[in-house]
Legacy VTK file of the C-alpha trace (Angstrom):
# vtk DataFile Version 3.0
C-alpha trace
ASCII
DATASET POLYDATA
POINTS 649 float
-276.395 44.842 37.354
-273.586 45.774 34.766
-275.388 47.437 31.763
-273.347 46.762 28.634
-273.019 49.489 26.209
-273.460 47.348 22.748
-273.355 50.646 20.533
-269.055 50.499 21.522
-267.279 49.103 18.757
-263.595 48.585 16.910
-262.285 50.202 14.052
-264.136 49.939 10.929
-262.547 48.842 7.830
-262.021 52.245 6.357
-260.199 53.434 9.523
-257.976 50.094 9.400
-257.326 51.645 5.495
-256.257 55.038 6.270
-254.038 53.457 9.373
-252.145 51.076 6.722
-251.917 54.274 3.695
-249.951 56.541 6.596
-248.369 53.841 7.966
-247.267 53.064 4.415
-246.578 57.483 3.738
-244.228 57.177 6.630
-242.468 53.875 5.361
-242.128 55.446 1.838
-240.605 58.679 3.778
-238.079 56.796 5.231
-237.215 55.060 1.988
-236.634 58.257 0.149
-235.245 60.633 2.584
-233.616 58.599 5.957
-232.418 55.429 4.174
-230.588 57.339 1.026
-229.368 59.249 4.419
-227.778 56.631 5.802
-226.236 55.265 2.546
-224.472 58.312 2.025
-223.109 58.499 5.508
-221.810 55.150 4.808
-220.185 56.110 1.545
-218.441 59.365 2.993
-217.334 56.529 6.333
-215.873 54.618 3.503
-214.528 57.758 1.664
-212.598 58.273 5.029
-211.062 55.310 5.176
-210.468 55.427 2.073
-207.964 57.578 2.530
-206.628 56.767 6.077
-205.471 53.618 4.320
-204.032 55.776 1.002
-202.219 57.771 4.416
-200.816 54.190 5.407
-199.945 53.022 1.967
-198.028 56.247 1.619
-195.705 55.131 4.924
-195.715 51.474 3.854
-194.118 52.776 -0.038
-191.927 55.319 1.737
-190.213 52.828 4.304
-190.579 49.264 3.085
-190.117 49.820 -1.077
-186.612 49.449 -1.574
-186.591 50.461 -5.806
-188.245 53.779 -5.683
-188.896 54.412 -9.358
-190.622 50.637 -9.484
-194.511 50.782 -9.693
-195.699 48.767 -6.343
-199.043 47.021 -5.487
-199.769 46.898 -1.421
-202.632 44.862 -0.401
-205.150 46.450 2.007
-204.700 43.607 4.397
-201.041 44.109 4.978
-201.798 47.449 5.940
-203.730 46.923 9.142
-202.404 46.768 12.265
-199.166 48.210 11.191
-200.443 51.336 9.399
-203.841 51.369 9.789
-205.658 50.264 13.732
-207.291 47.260 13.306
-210.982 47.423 12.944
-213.765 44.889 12.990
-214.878 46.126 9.242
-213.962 43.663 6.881
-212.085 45.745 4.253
-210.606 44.223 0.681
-208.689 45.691 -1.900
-205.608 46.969 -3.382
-203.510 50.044 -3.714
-201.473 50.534 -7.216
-198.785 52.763 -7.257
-197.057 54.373 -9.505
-193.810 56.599 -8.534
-191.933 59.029 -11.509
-188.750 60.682 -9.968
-190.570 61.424 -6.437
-193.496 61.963 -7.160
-195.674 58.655 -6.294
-199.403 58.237 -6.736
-201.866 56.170 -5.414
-204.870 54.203 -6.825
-206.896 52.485 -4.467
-209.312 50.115 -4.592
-211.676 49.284 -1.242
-214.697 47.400 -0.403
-216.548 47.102 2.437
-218.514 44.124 0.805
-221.416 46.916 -0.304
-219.753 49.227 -1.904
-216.292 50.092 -3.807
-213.942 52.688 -4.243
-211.797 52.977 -6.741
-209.866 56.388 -7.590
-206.688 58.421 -6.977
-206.350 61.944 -5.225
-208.947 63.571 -3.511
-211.776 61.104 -3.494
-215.278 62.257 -3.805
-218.347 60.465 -3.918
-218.592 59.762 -7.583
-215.448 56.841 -6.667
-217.949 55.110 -4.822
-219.973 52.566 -6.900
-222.752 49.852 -5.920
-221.402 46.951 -8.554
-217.494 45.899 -8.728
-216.271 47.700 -11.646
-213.987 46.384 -14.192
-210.756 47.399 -12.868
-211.281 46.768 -9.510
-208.813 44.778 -7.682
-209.417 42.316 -4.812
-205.896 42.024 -4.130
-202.300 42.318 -5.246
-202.605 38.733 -6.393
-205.760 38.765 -8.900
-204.867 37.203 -12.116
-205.038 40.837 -14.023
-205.886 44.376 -13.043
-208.265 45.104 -15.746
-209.392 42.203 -17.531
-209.668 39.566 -14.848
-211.970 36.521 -14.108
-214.298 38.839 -11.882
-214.666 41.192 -14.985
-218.215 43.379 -15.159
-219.377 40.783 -17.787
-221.425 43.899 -19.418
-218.271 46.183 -19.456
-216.960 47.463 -23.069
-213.494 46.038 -22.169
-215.135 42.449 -21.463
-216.423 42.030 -24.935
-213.679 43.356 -26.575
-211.820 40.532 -25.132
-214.616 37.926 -26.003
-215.163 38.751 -28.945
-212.079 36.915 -29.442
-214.064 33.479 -30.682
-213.437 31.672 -26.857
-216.207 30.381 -24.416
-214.970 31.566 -22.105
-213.021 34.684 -20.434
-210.036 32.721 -19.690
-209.783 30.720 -23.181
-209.557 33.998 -25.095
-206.595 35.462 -22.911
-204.348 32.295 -23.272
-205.362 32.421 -26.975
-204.002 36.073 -26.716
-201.440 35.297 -24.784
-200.052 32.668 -26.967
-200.637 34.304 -30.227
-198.463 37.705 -28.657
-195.380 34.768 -28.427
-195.446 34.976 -32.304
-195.746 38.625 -32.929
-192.873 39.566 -34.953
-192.284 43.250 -35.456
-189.767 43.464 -38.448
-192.793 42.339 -40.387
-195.518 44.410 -41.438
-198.940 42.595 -40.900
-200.945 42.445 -44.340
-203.067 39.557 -43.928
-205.243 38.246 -41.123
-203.281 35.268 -40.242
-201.162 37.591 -38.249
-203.742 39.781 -37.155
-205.774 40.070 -34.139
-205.672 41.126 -30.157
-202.271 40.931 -28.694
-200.779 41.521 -25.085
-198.060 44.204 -23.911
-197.152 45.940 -20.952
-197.993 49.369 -20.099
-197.333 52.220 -17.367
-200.412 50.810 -15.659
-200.124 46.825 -16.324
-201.037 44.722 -19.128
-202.848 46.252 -22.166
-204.176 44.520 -24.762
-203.950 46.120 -28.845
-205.305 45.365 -32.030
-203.124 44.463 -34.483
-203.266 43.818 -38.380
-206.000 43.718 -40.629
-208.436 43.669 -38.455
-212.444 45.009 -39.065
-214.048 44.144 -35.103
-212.262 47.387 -33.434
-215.081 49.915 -34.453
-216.669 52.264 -32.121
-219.438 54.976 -32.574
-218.773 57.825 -30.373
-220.303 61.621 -30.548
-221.269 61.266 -33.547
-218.156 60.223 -35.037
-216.574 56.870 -35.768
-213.318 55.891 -34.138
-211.050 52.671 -33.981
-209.773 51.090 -30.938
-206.471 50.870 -30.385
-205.960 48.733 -27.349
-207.631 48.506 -23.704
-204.597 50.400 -21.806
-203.525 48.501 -18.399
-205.858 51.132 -16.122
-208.567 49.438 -17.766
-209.834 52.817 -20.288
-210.189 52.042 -23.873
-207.753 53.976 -26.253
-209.075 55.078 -30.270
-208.091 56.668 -32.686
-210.962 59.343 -34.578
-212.125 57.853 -38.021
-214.306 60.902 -39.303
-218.211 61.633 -38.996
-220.458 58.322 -39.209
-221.573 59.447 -42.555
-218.284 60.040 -43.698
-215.954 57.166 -46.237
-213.707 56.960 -43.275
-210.201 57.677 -45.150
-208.686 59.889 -46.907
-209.131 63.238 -45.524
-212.694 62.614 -44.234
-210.545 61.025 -41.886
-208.839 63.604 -41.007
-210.322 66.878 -38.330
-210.518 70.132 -39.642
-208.306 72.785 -38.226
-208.924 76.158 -36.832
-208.616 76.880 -40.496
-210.728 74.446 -41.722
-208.121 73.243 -43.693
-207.283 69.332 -43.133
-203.734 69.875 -42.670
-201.739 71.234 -39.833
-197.893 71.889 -38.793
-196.568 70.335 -36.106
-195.161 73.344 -34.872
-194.699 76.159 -36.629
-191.367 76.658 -35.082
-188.602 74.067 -35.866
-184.959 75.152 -35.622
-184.229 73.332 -32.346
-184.551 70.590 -30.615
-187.061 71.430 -28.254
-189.830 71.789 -31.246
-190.300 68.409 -30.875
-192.360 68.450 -27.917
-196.120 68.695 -27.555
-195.537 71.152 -25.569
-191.767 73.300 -25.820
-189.534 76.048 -23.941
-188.744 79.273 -26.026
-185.777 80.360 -23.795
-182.318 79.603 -25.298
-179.214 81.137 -25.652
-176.629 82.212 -28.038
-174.521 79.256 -28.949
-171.517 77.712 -30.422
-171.196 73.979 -30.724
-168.953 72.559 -30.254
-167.283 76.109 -28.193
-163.789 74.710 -29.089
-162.235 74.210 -32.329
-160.085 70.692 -33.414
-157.076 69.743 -31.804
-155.180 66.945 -30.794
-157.923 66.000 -27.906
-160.950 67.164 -30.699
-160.715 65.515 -33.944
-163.100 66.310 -36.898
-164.727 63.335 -36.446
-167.022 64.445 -33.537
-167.954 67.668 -35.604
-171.575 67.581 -37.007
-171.466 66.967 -40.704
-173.257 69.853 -42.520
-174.932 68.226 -46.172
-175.169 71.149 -48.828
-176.115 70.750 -52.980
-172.605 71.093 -54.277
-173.164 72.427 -57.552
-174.687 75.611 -55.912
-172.829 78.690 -55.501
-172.666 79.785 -52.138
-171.489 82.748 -50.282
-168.565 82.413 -47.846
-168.202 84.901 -45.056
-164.924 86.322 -43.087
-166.053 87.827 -40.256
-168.835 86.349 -37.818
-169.513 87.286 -33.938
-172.593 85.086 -32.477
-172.374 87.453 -29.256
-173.594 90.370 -31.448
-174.838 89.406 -34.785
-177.458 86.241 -32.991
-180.642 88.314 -31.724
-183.492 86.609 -30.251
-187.395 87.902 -32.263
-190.183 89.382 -30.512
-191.913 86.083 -29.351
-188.798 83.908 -28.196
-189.109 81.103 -30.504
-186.853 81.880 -33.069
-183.842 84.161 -33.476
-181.661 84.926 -36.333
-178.024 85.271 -36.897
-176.730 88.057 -39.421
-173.623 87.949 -41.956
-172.656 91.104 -43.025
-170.438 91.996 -45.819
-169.472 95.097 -46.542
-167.688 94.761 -49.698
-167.429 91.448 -51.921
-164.228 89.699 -52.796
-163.033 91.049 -49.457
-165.399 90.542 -46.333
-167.114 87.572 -48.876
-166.782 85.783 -51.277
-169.438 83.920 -53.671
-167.869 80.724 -54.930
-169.555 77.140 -56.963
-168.614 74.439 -54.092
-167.608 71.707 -55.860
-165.311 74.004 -57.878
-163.997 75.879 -53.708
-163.441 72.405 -52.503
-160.827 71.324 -54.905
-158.129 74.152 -54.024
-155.829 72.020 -51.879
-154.463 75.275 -50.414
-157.804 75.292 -48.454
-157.247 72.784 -46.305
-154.325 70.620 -44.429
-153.723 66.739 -44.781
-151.006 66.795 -42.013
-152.882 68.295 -39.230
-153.417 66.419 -35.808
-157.182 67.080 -36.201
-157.122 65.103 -39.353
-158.584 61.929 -39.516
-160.746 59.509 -41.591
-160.638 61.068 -44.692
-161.694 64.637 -42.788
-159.045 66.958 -43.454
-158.762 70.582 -41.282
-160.079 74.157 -42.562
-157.285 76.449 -43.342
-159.412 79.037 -45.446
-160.308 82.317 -44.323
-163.949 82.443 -45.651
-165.292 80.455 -42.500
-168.887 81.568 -41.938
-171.941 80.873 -44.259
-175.961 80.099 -43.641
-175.852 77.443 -45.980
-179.240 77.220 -45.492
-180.184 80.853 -45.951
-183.169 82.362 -48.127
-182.133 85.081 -50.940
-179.323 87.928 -49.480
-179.889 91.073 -49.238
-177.352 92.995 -51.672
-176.798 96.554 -52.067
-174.293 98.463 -54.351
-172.168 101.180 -52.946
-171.401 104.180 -54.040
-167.657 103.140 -54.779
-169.058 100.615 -57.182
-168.784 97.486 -54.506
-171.316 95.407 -53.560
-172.546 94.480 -49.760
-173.921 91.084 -48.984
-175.894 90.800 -45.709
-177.606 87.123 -45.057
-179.881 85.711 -42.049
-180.385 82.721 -41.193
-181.334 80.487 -37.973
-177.892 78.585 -37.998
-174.419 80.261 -39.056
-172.479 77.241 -40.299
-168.239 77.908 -39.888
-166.170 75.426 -41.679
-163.626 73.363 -39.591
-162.832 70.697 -42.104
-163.579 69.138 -45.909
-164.368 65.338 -46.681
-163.590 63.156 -49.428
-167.234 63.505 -50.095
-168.153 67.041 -51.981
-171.508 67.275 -50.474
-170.593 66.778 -46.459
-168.218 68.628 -44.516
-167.635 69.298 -40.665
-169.218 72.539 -39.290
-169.551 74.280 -36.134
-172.947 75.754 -35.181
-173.297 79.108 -34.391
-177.261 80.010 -33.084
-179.545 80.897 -30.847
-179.850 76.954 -28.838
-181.509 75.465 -25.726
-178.061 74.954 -23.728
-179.195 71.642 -21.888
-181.361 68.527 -22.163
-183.420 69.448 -19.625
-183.778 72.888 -21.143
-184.988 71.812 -24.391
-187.341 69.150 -22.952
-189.338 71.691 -20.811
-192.835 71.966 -21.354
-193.902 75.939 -21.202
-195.673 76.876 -24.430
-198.198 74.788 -26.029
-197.285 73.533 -29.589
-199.563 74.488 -32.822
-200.562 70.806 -32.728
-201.698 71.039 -29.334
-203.706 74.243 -29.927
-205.668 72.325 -32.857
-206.629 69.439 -30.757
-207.863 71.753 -28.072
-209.679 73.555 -30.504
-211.094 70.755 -32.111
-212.336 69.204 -28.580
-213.887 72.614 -27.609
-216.455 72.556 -30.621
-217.180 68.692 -30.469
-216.780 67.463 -27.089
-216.873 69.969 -24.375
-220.423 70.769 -23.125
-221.877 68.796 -25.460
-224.431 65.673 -24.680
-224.902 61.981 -25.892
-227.739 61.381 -28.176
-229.714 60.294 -25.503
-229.399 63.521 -24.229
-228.457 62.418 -20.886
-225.057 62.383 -20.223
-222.366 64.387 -21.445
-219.940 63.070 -23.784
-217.073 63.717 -21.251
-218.576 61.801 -18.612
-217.715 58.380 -20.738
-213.682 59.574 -21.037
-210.711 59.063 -19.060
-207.565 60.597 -17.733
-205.281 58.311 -19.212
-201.267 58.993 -20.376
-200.227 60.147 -23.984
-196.493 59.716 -24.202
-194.123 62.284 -25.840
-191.233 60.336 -25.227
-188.371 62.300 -25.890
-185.754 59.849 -24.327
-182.603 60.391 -26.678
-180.778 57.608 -27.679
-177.276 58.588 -26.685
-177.137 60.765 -23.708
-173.640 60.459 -23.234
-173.460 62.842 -26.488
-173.788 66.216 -26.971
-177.973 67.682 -27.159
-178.014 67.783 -30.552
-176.396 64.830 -32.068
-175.164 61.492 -32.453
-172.310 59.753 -32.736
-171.846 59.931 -36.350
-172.721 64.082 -35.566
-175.834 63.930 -38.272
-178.442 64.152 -35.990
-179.670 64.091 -32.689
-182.174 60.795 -32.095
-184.926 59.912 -29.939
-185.420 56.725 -29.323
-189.230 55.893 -29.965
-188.598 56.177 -34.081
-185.077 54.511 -33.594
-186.416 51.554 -31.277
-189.428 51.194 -34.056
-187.679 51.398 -37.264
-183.785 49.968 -36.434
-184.284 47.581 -32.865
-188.169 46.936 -33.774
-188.963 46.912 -30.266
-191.763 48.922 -29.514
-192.652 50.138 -25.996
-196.532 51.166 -24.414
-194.504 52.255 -21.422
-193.206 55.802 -21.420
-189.458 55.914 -19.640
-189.705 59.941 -18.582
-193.540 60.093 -17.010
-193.079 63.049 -15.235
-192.053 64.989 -17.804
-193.141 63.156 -21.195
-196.551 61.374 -20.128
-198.940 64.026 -21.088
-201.869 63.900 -18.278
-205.083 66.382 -17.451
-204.219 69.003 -14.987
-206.630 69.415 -11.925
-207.827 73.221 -12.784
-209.208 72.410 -16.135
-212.636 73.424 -17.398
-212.881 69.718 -18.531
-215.558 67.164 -16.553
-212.919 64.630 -16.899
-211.360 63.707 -13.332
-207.281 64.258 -13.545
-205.522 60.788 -12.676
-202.493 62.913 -11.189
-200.223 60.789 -13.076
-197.768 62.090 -15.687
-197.349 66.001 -15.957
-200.462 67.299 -16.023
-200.737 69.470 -18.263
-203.382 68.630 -20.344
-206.368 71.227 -20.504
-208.119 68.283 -21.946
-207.643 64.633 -21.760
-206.812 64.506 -25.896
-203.710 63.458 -27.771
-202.078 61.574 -30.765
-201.133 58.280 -31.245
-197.117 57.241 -30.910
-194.796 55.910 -33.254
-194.834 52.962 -30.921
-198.666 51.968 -31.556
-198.175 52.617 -35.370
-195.684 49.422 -35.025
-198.267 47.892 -32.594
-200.853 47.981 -34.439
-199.075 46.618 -37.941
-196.737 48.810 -39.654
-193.076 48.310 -40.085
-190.296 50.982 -40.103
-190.767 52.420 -43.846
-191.972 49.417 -45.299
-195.711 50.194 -46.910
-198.930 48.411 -45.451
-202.071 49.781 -47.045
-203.718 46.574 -45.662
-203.586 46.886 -41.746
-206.626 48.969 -39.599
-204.595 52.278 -39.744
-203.755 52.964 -43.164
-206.656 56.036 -44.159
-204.312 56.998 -47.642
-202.923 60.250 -46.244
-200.520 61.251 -44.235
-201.295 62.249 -40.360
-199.260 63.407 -37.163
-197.876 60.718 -34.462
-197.214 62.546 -31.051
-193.460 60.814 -31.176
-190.377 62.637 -32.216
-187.688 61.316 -34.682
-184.420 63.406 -34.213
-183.252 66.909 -35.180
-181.308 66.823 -38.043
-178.052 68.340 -39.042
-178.288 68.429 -42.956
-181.039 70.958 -42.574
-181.351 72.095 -39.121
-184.820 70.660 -38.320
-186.397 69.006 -35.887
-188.553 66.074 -37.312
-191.929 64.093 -35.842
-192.719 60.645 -36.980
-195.687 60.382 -39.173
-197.673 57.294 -40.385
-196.939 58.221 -44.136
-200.155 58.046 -46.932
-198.666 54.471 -47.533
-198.858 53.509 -44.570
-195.396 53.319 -42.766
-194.143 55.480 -40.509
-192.870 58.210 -41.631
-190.229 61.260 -40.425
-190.902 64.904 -41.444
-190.196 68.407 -40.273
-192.523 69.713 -37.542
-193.008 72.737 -39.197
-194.890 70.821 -42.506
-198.256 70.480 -42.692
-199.898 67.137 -42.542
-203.386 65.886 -40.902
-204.485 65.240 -37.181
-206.219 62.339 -35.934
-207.432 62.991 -32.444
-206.829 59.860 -29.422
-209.255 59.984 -26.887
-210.072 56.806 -24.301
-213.044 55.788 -23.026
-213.726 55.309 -19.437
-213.474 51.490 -17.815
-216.662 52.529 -16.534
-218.617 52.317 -19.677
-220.735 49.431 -20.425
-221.178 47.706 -24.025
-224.618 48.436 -25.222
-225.081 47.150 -29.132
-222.812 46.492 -32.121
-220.488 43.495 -33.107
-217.873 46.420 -33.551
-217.523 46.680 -37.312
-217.598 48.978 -40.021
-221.242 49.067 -40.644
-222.515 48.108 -37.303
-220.188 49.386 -34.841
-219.696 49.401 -30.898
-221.811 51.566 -28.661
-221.646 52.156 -25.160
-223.164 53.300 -22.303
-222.033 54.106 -18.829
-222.081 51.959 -15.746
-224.812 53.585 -12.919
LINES 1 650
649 0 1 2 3 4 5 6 7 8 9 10 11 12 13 14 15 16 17 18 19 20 21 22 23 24 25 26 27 28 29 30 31 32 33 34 35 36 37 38 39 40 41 42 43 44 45 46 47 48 49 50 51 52 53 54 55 56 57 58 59 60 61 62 63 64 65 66 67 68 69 70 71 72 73 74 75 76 77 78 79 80 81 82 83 84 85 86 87 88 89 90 91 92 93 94 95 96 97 98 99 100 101 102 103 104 105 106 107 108 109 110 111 112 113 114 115 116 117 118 119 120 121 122 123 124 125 126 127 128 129 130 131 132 133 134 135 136 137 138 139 140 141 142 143 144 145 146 147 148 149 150 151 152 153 154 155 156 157 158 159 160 161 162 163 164 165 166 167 168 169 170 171 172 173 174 175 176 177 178 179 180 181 182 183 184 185 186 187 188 189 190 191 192 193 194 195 196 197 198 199 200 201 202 203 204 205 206 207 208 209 210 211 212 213 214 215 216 217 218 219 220 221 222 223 224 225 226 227 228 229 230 231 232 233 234 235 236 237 238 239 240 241 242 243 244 245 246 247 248 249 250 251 252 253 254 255 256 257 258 259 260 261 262 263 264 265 266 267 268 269 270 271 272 273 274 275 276 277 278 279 280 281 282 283 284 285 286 287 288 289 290 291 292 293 294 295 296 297 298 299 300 301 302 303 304 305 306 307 308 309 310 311 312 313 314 315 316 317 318 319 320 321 322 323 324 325 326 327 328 329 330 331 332 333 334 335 336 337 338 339 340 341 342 343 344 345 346 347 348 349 350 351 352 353 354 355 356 357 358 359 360 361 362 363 364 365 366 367 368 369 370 371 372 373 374 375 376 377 378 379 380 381 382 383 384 385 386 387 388 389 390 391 392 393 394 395 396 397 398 399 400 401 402 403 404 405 406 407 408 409 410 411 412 413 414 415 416 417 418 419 420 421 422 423 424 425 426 427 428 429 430 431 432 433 434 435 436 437 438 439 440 441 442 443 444 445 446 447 448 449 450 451 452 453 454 455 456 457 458 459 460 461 462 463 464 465 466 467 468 469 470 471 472 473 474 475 476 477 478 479 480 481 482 483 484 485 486 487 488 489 490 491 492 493 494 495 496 497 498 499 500 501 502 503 504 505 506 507 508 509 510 511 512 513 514 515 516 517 518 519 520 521 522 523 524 525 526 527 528 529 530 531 532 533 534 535 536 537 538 539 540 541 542 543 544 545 546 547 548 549 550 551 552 553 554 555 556 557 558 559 560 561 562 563 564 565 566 567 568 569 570 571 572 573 574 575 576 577 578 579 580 581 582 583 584 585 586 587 588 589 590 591 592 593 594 595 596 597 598 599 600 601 602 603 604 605 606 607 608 609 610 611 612 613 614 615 616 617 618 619 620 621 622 623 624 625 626 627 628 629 630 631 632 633 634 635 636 637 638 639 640 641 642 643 644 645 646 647 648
């Protein structure tokens, strides 16, 4: 007989409970630690291809682009199977690029239907995201890289755009698209009929600025207010700083404070050259004489610059002059100085009333074969002056003479008079950049530069949101500030134009004469100011432009100014960036004969824009842009209740 053991049983309730809690330890274990495991394995897989297929785009720019300075968009799937081995994964995307005399780069944008990557240079895993963000393209043929129909709906850049009074996405950019058919921009905008968002094209695609008298363009950032200018084409948001939130918001509370803590600031504090211009400048010149030859039958007058002088001044006139000897460079290389000596007057000099020295006819020749237009050739022997000079330096001898020495940063010889009392041709005689290229070098950093840098140190850098979560960098972007320095006439001589009065550049002359402003910035490369990929800042470098940014902060242009509502010189104390004071652009305007400067547009305290020297003092308003990543969290983006933001996970 088969005893059965009745005191066997199964497992009791409690055991069934502590077999589902570690059953349920090890399921949470592989939740935290092997499945984030995997994910990341995926993302660096995805990293890698990534950049097997920037590799291919690379070969696919190189050999089937035919205009190499053109911008080109390649679509992922025309890269397989002739660049890239085809795989089963079922990559989508686009790569952008952007090519400045050689030097092409590449911004891709991948999915493997999970996750995306968007970013240029070396990709890390911070380009990967989990939700499609704004600027992300699908392919070469979306309808718009940045604001598009598949558009983060919570993004910044989305509302901005909405906010436009549409249902829908695509309403409000054919209302902005037909309203930027009617932007004039000989007229200043003063009213809000003409105001508004308006469309242009940028380095990067289309961007879309404010314009006018507008109040919805309001952002609160750091603890400061700012005012957008426009949502550039790769998708980051571009403002302007409008002072601390407390703050009126003009005037000079408008305004940073310098290194000083005054509210003003030079351009540069050097400005006898051409190259002063520049955000950033080259030091090295060389003794020179312009034009080296004097008039003859092949070099009339007319090509001489035109020097402008107060004629009922007394001036002194000097005979002898060498530029080889007497021009001597300073301690730092900035400036130099050229020295007249005279050892006795009424012999080596002379000191003479002009208007009363141009009337001797014995001075100069009507018959000459350099004579023309009224211009008539130098015969005196008093050739050399600094016109421009501070007080001499005179001495009495023991004979009873007197000796006149004068410095200056330009000797000025006479090669001709004019009908007019006041202008005359001149030949320079200085311490000069010798090329173009020369004087558009970027080597030292200007004293405008240094005050932004400064200014970003104690109020962005290392500093965190008022959540105290992220840093404040972490919502910016590497985006392009433009100091276009593109002259006007090349064909001419460095320093001047045509008429020999100046030397232009062509953002002032295209926004106050042609009224054709441009967001797109003709010398990238060189001009397109861009963060460099050894800075301090948390800000990742784009690798377009120069890089050469120690942090991703600039100044507006002379070109937005007219964007955004102003006209040439004509006054508009209505539109968004009139503050009532005067304040730096980042464009310059020409270097100028009648005083030997080089100027910088302003946007003037009336609200034009303005020319001045770059060694004047007038207020900074920093530019900074905003990440596409960041997401709109509250505000209707005015005055009193501005944008905030937040950034995308």
């Amino acid at each position: 007989m088969i005893k059965i053991n009745k005191k066997k049983k199964g497992f009791t309730l409690v055991e069934l409970l502590a077999v589902i809690v570690i059953l349920a330890i090890i399921i949470l274990i592989a939740t935290t630690v092997v499945i984030p495991l995997i994910n990341k394995a995926k993302k660096k897989a995805l990293l890698s291809e990534a950049q097997t297929y920037i590799n291919a785009a690379e070969g696919n720019y190189a050999f089937d682009h035919e205009d190499e300075n053109m911008p080109k968009c390649i679509n992922i799937s025309d890269l397989n199977g002739k660049y890239v081995k085809k795989n089963n994964s079922n990559y989508a995307g686009a790569i952008k690029v952007n090519n400045h005399s050689g030097n092409p780069s590449f911004y891709i944008n991948l999915t493997d239907g999970k996750y995306y990557v968007t970013g240029s240079g070396t990709l890390t895993l911070n380009d990967i995201k989990s939700s499609r963000p704004s600027t992300f393209l699908n392919s070469c043929g979306d309808y718009n890289p940045v604001i598009s129909d598949n558009v983060d709906e919570d993004s910044l850049a989305y509302n901005l755009v909405m906010n436009r009074g549409g249902s829908t996405l695509e309403d409000n950019l054919n209302t902005i698209s037909e309203g930027t058919l009617a932007v004039n921009f000989r007229n200043t905008v003063k009213t809000s009929e003409f105001s508004g968002m308006f469309k242009a094209e940028d380095d990067d695609g289309a961007s879309y600025y404010y314009r006018g008298v507008v109040n919805d363009n309001w952002v609160k950032f750091g603890g400061f207010l700012w005012r957008i200018l426009r949502i550039n084409g790769d998708g980051s948001i571009r403002m302007i700083y409008s002072g601390l939130e407390s703050s009126t918001h003009t005037g000079n509370d408008a305004l940073i404070r310098t290194r000083n803590n005054a509210t003003t600031s030079v351009f540069n504090s050097h400005a006898y050259a051409t190259t002063y211009t520049g955000f950033m400048y080259n030091a090295d010149k060389s003794v020179f004489t312009y034009p080296e030859t004097l008039p003859n039958e092949n070099l009339k007058l007319n090509v001489f610059p035109r020097l402008g002088i107060d004629s009922n001044k007394y001036y002194y006139l000097f005979k002898n002059f060498n530029p080889n000897t007497d021009c001597t460079k300073n301690g730092n290389g900035d400036d130099a100085y050229c020295t007249l000596t005279c050892n006795e007057l009424d012999d080596d000099c002379i000191y003479v009333l002009w208007k009363d020295y141009k009337k001797d006819a014995s001075l100069y020749s009507t018959t000459h074969e350099a004579s023309v237009n009224g211009k008539n050739y130098y015969l005196g022997d008093y050739r050399y002056s600094c016109f421009k000079a501070s007080e001499p330096i005179t001495t009495q001898n023991p004979n009873g003479t007197t000796s006149v020495t004068l410095s200056c940063p330009i000797v000025y010889e006479i090669v001709g008079v004019e009908s007019s009392i006041t202008n005359f041709p001149v030949r320079y005689h200085g311490w000069f950049s010798p090329t173009i290229d020369s004087a558009n070098m970027n080597v030292l950093d200007s004293d405008i530069k240094k005050e932004l840098e400064y200014w970003y140190e104690h109020n962005i850098l290392n500093i965190k949101d008022s959540s105290n979560t992220n840093y404040l960098e972490d919502y910016l972007y590497d985006s392009l500030f433009c100091n276009d320095r593109e002259n006007v006439r090349d064909e001419y001589p460095f320093r001047l134009s045509a008429s020999g009065s100046s030397y232009d550049y062509k953002p002032y002359n295209r926004t106050t004469s042609n009224k054709s402003p441009s967001l797109k910035c003709t010398y990238a490369n060189r001009d397109g100011f861009t963060l460099r990929s050894n800075t301090t800042s948390r800000v990742k470098s784009s690798n377009k432009g120069n890089s050469l940014l120690k942090y991703p902060i600039g100044l507006i242009t002379v070109d937005e100014v007219t964007f955004a509502g102003a006209s040439g010189g004509s006054v508009n104390q209505n539109y968004f960036l009139y503050i009532n004071n005067e304040y730096w652009t980042m464009s310059p305007t020409y270097f100028y004969n009648f005083d030997t400067l080089a100027y910088e547009a302003t946007v003037s305290s009336l609200g034009s824009a303005g020319k001045n020297p770059v060694n004047k003092s007038y207020g900074i308003r920093p530019v900074i842009n905003l990440s596409p990543n960041v997401l709109f969290d509250s505000g209707d983006g005015t005055e009193g209740n501005p944008y905030t933001v937040k950034l995308s996970s």
